[in-house]
N, C-alpha and C positions, 0 to 999 in steps of 0.2 A: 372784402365787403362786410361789413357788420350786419349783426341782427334786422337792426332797423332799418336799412337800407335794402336788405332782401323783402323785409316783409312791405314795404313801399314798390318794390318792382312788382311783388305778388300780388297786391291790391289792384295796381293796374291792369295786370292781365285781368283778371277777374271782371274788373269795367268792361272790357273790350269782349270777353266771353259771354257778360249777360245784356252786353249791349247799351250798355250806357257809357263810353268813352271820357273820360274827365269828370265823373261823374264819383258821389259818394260810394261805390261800393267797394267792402271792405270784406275778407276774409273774418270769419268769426275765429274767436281764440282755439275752437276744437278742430277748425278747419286750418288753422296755421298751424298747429301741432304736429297735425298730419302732413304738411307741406313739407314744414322745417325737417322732420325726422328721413322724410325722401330727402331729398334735395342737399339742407347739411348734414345730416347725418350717416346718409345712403345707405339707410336704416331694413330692413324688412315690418312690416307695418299690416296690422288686420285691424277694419275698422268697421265695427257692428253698430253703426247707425239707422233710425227710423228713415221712410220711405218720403223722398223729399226732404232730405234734410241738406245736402249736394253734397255727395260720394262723388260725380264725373267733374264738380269743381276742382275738384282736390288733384286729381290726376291729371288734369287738363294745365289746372296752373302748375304743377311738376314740372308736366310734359314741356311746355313755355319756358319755364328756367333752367331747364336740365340742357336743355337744347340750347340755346342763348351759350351755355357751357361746354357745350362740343361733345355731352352726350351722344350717342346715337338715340333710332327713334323707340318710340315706347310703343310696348305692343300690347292689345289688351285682349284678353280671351274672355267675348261675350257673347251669352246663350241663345239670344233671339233677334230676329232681323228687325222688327223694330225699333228695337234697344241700341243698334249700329246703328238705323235711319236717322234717328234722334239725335245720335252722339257726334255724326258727320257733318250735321247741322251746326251742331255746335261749336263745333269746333273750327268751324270755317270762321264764328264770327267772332275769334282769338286772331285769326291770321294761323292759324292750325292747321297744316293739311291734313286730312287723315283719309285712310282707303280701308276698305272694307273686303276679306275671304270669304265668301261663304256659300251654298247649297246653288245661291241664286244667279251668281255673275261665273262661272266658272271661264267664260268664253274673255273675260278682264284678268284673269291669275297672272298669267306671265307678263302682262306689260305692266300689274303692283306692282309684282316680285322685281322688275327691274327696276322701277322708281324708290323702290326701296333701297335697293346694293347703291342707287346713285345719289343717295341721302337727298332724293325730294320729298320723302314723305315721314311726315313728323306721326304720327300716330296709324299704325296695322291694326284693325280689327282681325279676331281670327274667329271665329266661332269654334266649338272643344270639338265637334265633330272631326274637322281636321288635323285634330291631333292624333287620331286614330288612322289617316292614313298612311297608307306607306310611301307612297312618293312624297305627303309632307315632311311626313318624319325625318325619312332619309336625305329628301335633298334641300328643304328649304327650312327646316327647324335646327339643325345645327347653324347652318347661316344668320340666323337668326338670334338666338342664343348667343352666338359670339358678339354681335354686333348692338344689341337690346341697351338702349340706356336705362328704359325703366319697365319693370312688367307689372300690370295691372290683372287682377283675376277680379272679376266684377261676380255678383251672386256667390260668393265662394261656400257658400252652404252647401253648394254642389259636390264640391266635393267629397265630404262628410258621408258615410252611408249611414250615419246617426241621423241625419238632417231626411226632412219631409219630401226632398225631390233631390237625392242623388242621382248623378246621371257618371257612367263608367268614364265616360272620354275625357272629363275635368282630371281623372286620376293622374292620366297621362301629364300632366304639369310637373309630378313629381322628378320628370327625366328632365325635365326641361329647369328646371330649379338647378338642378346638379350642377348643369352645362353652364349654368352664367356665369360668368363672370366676376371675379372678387369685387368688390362693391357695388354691384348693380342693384340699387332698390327696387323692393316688389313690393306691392299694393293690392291688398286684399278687402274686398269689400261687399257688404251685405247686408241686408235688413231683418232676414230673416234665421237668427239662429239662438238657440239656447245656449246653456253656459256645459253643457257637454258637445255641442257642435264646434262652440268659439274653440273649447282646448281644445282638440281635433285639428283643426283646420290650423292653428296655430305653432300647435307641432308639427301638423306638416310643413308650414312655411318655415320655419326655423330649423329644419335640417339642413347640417351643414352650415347655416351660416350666423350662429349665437342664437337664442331666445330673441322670437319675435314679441316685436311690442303689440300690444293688445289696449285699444281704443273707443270703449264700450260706452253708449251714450244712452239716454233714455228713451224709450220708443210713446214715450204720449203722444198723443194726435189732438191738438186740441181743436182741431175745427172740424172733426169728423162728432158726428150723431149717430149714436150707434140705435139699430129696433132689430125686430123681431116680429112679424105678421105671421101672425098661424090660420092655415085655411084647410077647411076642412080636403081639399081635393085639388087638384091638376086644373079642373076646370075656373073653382073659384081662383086658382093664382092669375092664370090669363087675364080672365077677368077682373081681378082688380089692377094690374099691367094696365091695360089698355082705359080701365075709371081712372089712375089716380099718376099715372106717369106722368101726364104732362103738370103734374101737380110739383114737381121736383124742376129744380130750378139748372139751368144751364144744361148741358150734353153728360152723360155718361155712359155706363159699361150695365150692362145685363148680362150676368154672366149663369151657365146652366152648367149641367154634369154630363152632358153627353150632346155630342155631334147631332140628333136628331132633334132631342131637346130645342137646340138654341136653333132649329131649320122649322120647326113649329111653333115658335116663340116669335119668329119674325115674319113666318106667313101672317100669324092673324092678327099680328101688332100692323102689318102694311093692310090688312082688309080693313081695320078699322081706321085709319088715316093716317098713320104713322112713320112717318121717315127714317125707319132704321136698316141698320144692314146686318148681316150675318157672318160671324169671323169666327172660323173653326181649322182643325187641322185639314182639311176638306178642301177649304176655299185655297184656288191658286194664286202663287203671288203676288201677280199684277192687280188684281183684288183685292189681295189682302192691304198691297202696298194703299189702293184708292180708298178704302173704307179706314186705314189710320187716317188719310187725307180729309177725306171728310169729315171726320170725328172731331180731326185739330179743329177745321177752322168751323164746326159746330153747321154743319150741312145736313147732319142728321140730328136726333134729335138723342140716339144709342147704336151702341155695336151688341148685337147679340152674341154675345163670344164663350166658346170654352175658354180650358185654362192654356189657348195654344195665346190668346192675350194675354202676357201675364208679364214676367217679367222683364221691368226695363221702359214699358210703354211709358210716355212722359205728355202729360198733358195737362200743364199748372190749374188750369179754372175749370177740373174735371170736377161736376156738381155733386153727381151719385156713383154709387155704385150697389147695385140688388143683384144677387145670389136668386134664381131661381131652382131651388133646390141647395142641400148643404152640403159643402165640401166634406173630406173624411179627415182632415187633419186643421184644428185651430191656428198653428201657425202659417197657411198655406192662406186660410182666409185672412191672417191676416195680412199676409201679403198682397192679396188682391185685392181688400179693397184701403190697401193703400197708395190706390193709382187714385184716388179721391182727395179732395181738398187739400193739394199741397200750396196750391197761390190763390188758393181764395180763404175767406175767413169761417165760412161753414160750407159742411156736405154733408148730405144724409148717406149713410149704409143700412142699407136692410138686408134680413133673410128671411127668404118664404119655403122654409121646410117642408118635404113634400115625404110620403110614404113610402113614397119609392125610392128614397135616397141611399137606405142602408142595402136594398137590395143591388142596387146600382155602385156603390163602396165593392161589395162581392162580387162582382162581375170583373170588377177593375184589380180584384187584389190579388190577382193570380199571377204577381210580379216579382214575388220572395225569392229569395235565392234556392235557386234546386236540391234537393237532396244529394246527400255524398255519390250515392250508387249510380246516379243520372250523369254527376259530373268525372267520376270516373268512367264512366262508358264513353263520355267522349274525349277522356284523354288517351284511353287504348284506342280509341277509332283513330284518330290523328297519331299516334304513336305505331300504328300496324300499317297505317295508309302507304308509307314510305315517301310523298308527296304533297302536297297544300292539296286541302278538300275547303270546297268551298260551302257556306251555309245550305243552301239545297242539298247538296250528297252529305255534309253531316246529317239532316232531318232524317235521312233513310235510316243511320245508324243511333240516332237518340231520339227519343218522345218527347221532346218538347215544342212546343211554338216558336216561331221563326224569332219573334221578339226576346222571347226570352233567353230561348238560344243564344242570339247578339249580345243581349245582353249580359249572361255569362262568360261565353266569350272575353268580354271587354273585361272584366274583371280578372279573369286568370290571363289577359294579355299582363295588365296593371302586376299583380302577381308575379309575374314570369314563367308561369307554365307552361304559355303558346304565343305565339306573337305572330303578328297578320304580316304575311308576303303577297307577293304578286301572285296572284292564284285562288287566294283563302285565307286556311288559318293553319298552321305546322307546328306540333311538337316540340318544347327546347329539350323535352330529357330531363329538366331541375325535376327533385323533390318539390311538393306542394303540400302542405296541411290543410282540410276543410276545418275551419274554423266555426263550429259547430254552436258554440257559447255563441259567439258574436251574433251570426245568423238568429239564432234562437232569440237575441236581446230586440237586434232591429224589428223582429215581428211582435213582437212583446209592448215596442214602441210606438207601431202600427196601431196596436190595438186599443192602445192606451189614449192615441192621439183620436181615434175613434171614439173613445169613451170618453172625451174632453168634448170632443163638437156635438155630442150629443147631451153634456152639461150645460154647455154654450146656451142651446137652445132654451133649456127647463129653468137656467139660472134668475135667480131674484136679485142675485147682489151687479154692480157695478159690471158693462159688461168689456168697457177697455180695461179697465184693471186683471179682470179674469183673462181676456190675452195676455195681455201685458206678462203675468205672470205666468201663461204657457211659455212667455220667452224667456222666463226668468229675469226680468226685469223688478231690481229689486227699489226699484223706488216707486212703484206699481201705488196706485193708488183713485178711491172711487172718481171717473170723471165731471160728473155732477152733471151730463149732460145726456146722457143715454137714456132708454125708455124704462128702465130699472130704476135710473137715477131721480130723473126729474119728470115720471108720468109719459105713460102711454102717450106717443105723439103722431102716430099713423093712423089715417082713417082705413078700419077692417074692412067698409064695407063695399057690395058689389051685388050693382044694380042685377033684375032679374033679367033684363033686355041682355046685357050683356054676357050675363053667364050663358045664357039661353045659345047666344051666339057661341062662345067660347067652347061647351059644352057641346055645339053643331062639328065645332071645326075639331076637336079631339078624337070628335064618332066617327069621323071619315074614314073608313076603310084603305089599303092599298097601298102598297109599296112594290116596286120593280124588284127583282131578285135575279141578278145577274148570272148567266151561266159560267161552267169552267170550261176554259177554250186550251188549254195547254196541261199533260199530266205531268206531274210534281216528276223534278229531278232525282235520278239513283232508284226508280225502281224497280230495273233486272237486276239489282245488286241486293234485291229486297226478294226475289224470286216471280216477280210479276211482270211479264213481258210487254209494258207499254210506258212509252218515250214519245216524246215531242208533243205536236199538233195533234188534239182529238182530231179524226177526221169528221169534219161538214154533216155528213151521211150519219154519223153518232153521236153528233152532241144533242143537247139539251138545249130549248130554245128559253129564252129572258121568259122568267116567270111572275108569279104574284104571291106575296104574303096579307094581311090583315095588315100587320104593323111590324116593326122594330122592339123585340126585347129593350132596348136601350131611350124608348121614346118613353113619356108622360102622358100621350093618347094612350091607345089600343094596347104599348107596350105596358101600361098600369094593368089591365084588362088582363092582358097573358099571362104576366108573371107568373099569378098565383096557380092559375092553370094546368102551366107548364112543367110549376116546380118540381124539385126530383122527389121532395115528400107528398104531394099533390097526389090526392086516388085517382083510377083510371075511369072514367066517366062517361056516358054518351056524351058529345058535344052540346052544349047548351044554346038553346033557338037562337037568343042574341048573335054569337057568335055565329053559327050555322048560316042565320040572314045574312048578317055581313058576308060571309063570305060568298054568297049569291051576289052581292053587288057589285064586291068586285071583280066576281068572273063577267058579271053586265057591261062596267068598264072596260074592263080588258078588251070584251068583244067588239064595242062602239071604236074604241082606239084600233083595234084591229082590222076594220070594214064591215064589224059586224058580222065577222065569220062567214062570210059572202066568200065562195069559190068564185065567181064571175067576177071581182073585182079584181083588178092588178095589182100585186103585194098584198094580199087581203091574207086572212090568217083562213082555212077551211074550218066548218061546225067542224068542233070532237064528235068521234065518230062513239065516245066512251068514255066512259071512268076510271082509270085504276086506281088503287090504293098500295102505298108500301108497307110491307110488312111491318110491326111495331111489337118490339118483344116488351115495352113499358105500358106502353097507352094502345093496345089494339080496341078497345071502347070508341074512345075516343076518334083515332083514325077512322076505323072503321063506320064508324057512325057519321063522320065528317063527308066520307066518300060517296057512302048511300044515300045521304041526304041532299048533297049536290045534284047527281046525278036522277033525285029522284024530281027535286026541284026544276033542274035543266034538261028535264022531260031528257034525258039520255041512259043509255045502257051502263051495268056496272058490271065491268068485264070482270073485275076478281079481283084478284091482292099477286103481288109475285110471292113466292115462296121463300124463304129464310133458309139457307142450309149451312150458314157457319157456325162457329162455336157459340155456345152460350155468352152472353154479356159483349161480344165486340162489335155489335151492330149496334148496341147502346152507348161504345166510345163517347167520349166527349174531349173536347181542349185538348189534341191532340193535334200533332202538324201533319203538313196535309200526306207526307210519303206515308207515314203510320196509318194515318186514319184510312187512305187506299189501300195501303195493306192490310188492313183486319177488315175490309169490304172485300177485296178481290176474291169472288168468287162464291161469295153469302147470298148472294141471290141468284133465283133460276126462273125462269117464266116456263109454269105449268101448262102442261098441253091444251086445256080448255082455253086459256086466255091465249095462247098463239092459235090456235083454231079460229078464234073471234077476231083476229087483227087479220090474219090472214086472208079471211072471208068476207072483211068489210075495211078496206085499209085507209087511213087516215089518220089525222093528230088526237091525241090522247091525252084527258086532263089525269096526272098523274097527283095522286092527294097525298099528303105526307102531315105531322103537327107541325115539325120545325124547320129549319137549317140552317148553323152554324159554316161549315167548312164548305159545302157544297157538294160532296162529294158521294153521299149517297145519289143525291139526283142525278148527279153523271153516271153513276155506275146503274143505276136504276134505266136512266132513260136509255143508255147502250146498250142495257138488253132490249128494251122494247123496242128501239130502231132495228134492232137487228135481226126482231122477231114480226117487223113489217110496219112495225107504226111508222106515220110521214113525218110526222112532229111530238115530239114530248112538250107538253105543255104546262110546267109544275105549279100546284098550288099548294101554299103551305101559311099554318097562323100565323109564324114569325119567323121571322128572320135576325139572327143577333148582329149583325151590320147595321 
C-alpha cells in the first residue's frame, strides 16, 4: 500500500470517529506524522501537543489501521475516569471497541480480560494504578505485553518527577516497555510538559528500542481570553461568582484549591439560583459520572471542581473556565484551563486569587520525597520483618503519613528496592542509592513553579505568552487578547446586597468532626496494648469545629490564629460567639439536649478543656467562656504528663501520633470527683484536630473516669 493510499484509509477513519462519515475530514499534516510513524514506521513517538489539539485522534486512527493489519489491540494507560468515559465514547463511533480497567468496574475485570485473549476488543483502557498491582502485574500484564499491537501512555508528564503532577504507578511502564515486543509502536502523549520533562520522558520511551522521535507543536490557545480579578477577600470572590457568572457564556468549570472550597462555592452559587454541581475527590462515582453528564449536555450552568476534574475531561463548547483561588504551579493551570474553548471560537479564563492560596500550597506541599533516614528506616523494617508488612504495620515502624508512605513505597518499588506481594510490601536485598541532588532539584522546582504563579498574577506583560513560556514553548509570543494585552475586560465589581449575602454564608459557623472508631494497626509492636474496635463505652461521639483549615470561610479566619508563629492569646469574642452558636446548633440537631427525648443527646453536665502545651490561653479561655456562656460548670483541664513537645506532634501517621499520646494524659482527682458526682456528657474544648487522635485518647479517659459522652468541640478541623 503506498503513502497515499494509507493516508486516504486514515482520513476515513477519522470521518467515521468524529462523526461525519463521507464527509471532508482530514487528518492534519502533524496528525499524520504521528500516524505514519505508528503505523509505518512502528516507530516509538512522544507527542507534546496543546490541549485540544486531537492527541486520542491519533491513537484511535492507529488503533483502526494497526488492527485492519492483524495487530493486536492497543492498550492505553489513562489517569482519570473521565478521560476513559470520553475515550469509549469515542471510539464506538469509529466502529472501535474499547473497554475500560479501573477503581470503578472491578466486578467487569475478568469477562474484559477474556474479550481481550479473544481478540474482541480493540482498545484496553488501564488506569497506572493497576500497574502497581500484584495480581495485574503478575498475571495479566505479561499477557498483555505479549499480545499489545500499540501502546498508548496518554498525560505522559506523569511520568517525569520533573513534571508538575508526577504520580509513582506511571513508572511502572518502564517493565512494561521492556516486555513488548520488537516492533510494537508506543504513543506518548501530553499537553503539559517543558523541554526538561519532554527529554525525560523521552528517554524513557526510547530505552531499548532507538531514540524516540519527539513531536513538539506550539501550545497557543487562540480562542481562550485570558484575566485576572483581584478581590479584596473570600467573600467579595463569591460574590462576584454569583453578579457576573451568568455573564460568561455557555457551561464551564469553577475550579477551587480545596474539597471545602469548591462544597462552599456551590452551596451559595445553588442559594442564589444557580444550577451547578460539585465535583471533588469526595463526590462518589455515580456522581461524579452524572455531573460530567450534566456538564456535557450543558444541564448546569458549572461543576465546581477541584483538580480531581482535570485531566482528560472533553468538552468542545466548554465556555469558561475560573480558578477560585490559584493553583501552585503555572503549568498545572495551564492545564486546567485548557478544558476551555477547544470547539468554540472564544472562552474566557479567569483567576480570582485569594490570600489564602499560599497558605493552602503549604498545607498541600508536604508531598516531597522523604529524607534518607525516614527511607532507610523502612528499608530495615521490611528487611528485618522476614515477611510482607503491609502500609498500617509499616506506620508503626516509620513517621510518615499513610500517603506519603505509599507513595514512597511506589518509588522504591519503581527502583527496585521493594516490590509489593500478596500481603504488602517485602525487601528485594538490591543496593539502593537516595538520590539526594535529584530530590533536592524537584523541590527547588516546586518552588520555583510557586514563584511563577505568583508572577502570573502581578504580570503586566502578555499572559498566554508567559505560560507559554513556563512550557518552554519557543514560539511563545504576546496573544493580543488577554487583560494585559487588549484592557481590562472583567467587570470587578460586586453589589453590596450580594457580598452582604456572601459574607452571611462564609460567617456560618460549624463543621461535623467525625470520631475514631478503630485504633491504627501494629500498635503492641509499638509497646501500646490496643488493637481493633475502640470499644462503644470509650469512644468519642461526632463532634463540632468552627470550620475547616482548608476552607475560604472560617478556614480564612483560623489560619492566622492557629499558625505555629501565631502568640497564644485569650480567644477572641468573634470566635468565642461563634462558637456558642454552634454548640446552639449542635443542640437543636440533637433534641435540644432534652434527656426525655428518644435519641436526644443529654445537657453536658460540664466543660472540659485539653491540656495545650502551645496555646493554653487560648484553649483555656475558649473553655471558660463556653461553659460560662452555656451557663455550665468548668470541670478543669486533664493533666499532661508526657514528654515535652509530643503532645504538640503534628503530620504524623496515626500509629506514631497514638504513640507519643499513649499515656500523656491523666484525669486529676478534682475532675474525676466532678464526673463521678454528677455523671453525664461532657463538652470536651480543644483548638484543633488534624489526626483525631488526641480526642480519642482524651475522651477514653474521661469515659472511663464516668462521663456518658464526650462531646468535642474544637476551632478547626484540617479535613
Amino acid at each position: 500500500m503506498t503513502n497515499l493510499e494509507l493516508r486516504t484509509e486514515a482520513d476515513a477513519i477519522l470521518a467515521e470517529l468524529v462523526g461525519a462519515p463521507g464527509g471532508s475530514a482530514r487528518l492534519r499534516e502533524d496528525q499524520w506524522q504521528a500516524v505514519a510513524a505508528l503505523v509505518e514506521e512502528r516507530r516509538r513517538a512522544l507527542v507534546v501537543q496543546r490541549t485540544g489539539w486531537g492527541k486520542s485522534a491519533v491513537y484511535f486512527v492507529a488503533t483502526a489501521l494497526l488492527r485492519r493489519r492483524g495487530s493486536g489491540p492497543t492498550v492505553i494507560i489513562s489517569p482519570l475516569l473521565a478521560l476513559m468515559r470520553n475515550q469509549v465514547e469515542a471510539a464506538a463511533r469509529a466502529g472501535i471497541q474499547a473497554r475500560t480497567i479501573n477503581s470503578a468496574n472491578p466486578e467487569e475485570w475478568d469477562t474484559i480480560y477474556g474479550e481481550v485473549e479473544r481478540g474482541e476488543t480493540d482498545v484496553l483502557l488501564v488506569s497506572p494504578e493497576r500497574l502497581n498491582s500484584v495480581d495485574f502485574r503478575e498475571q495479566v500484564l505479561p499477557k498483555l505485553a505479549a499480545t499489545t499491537g500499540l501502546l498508548v501512555v496518554d498525560e505522559a508528564h506523569c511520568i517525569s518527577d520533573w513534571g508538575h503532577d508526577f504520580r509513582p504507578d506511571y513508572r511502572r511502564l518502564r517493565a512494561m516497555l521492556a516486555e513488548l515486543a520488537p516492533g510494537v509502536p508506543v504513543l506518548a502523549t501530553t499537553a503539559t510538559a517543558n523541554a526538561r520533562v519532554t527529554a525525560d520522558v523521552a528517554e524513557q520511551l526510547g530505552t531499548g528500542a532507538g531514540e524516540a522521535l519527539v513531536l513538539r507543536g506550539t501550545l497557543e490557545r487562540e480562542s481562550l481570553r485570558l484575566g485576572v480579578v483581584r478581590l479584596p477577600d473570600a467573600a467579595h470572590r463569591l460574590g462576584w461568582l454569583a453578579e457576573h457568572l451568568d455573564e460568561l457564556q455557555g457551561s464551564g468549570i469553577i475550579y477551587t484549591l480545596t474539597v471545602a472550597a469548591a462544597e462552599e462555592a456551590t452551596a451559595f452559587l445553588r442559594q442564589r439560583g444557580f444550577d451547578v454541581s460539585s465535583y471533588t475527590g469526595r463526590t462518589e462515582n455515580a456522581d461524579r459520572l452524572q455531573a460530567e453528564t450534566d456538564l456535557q449536555e450543558n444541564r448546569v450552568k458549572a461543576l465546581v471542581a477541584t483538580s480531581a476534574l482535570g485531566m482528560g475531561f472533553d468538552k468542545p463548547d466548554l465556555g469558561f473556565v475560573i480558578h477560585l483561588g490559584s493553583p501552585s504551579s503555572p503549568i498545572a493551570y495551564y492545564q486546567q484551563v485548557g478544558r476551555a474553548g477547544r470547539g468554540v471560537e472564544h472562552a474566557d479564563v479567569l483567576l480570582l486569587p485569594g490570600k489564602e492560596d499560599e497558605a493552602i500550597w503549604r498545607y498541600f506541599a508536604d508531598t516531597a520525597f522523604p529524607p534518607e533516614a525516614q527511607v532507610r528506616q523502612t528499608l530495615t523494617a521490611l528487611a528485618e520483618a522476614g515477611r510482607p508488612l503491609s502500609v498500617p504495620a509499616l506506620e508503626a515502624a516509620v513517621d510518615l503519613r499513610r500517603t506519603r508512605l505509599e507513595t514512597m513505597l511506589k518509588v522504591l518499588d519503581v527502583d527496585g528496592a521493594v516490590k509489593r506481594v500478596k500481603g504488602g510490601w517485602s525487601s528485594t536485598g538490591l543496593p539502593w542509592t537516595y538520590d539526594s541532588e535529584r530530590y533536592a532539584w524537584v523541590a527547588r522546582q516546586r518552588a520555583a513553579e510557586q514563584q511563577a504563579m505568583r508572577d502570573y498574577v502581578s504580570a503586566t506583560g502578555c499572559r498566554m505568552e508567559f505560560l507559554r513560556r513556563q512550557l518552554d514553548d519557543e514560539g511563545a509570543v504576546p496573544c493580543g487578547r488577554c487583560d494585559n494585552c487588549a484592557g481590562v475586560w472583567a467587570d470587578a465589581s460586586v453589589s453590596a446586597e450580594t457580598l452582604t449575602g456572601a459574607a452571611r454564608e462564609l460567617d456560618r459557623p460549624g463543621v461535623e468532626v467525625e470520631p475514631r472508631r478503630m485504633w491504627p494497626t501494629g500498635m503492641p509492636a509499638l509497646g501500646v496494648n490496643l488493637k481493633g474496635r475502640i470499644p462503644a463505652k470509650e469512644q468519642c461521639s461526632t463532634g463540632r469545629a468552627l470550620g475547616r483549615l482548608s476552607d475560604i470561610g472560617w478556614g480564612n479566619r483560623l489560619r492566622p490564629l492557629l499558625a505555629d508563629t501565631a502568640p497564644d492569646t485569650p480567644v477572641p469574642d468573634d470566635v468565642l460567639q461563634a462558637a456558642v452558636a454552634v454548640i446552639a446548633d449542635w443542640a437543636r440537631s440533637a433534641g435540644g439536649w432534652a434527656p426525655n427525648v428518644p435519641d436526644a443527646t443529654a445537657r453536658p453536665v460540664g466543660v472540659v478543656a485539653v491540656p495545650s502545651m502551645t496555646r493554653p490561653q487560648l484553649v483555656g479561655s475558649l473553655a471558660r467562656g463556653v461553659a460560662t456562656v452555656g451557663r455550665l460548670p468548668f470541670l478543669g483541664s486533664l493533666t499532661y504528663t508526657g514528654p515535652d513537645g509530643a503532645h504538640a506532634a503534628r503530620r504524623s501517621n496515626s500509629a506514631q501520633r497514638l504513640r507519643a499520646l499513649s499515656g500523656a494524659f491523666a484525669v486529676p482527682d478534682e475532675l474525676a470527683a466532678a464526673l463521678a458526682a454528677a455523671p453525664g456528657p461532657v463538652l470536651l474544648i480543644d483548638d484543633s484536630t488534624e489526626s483525631g487522635w488526641t480526642l480519642a485518647v482524651a475522651a477514653r479517659l474521661l469515659r472511663q473516669a464516668g462521663a456518658e459522652q464526650v462531646l468535642p468541640l474544637v476551632l478547626a478541623t484540617s479535613g
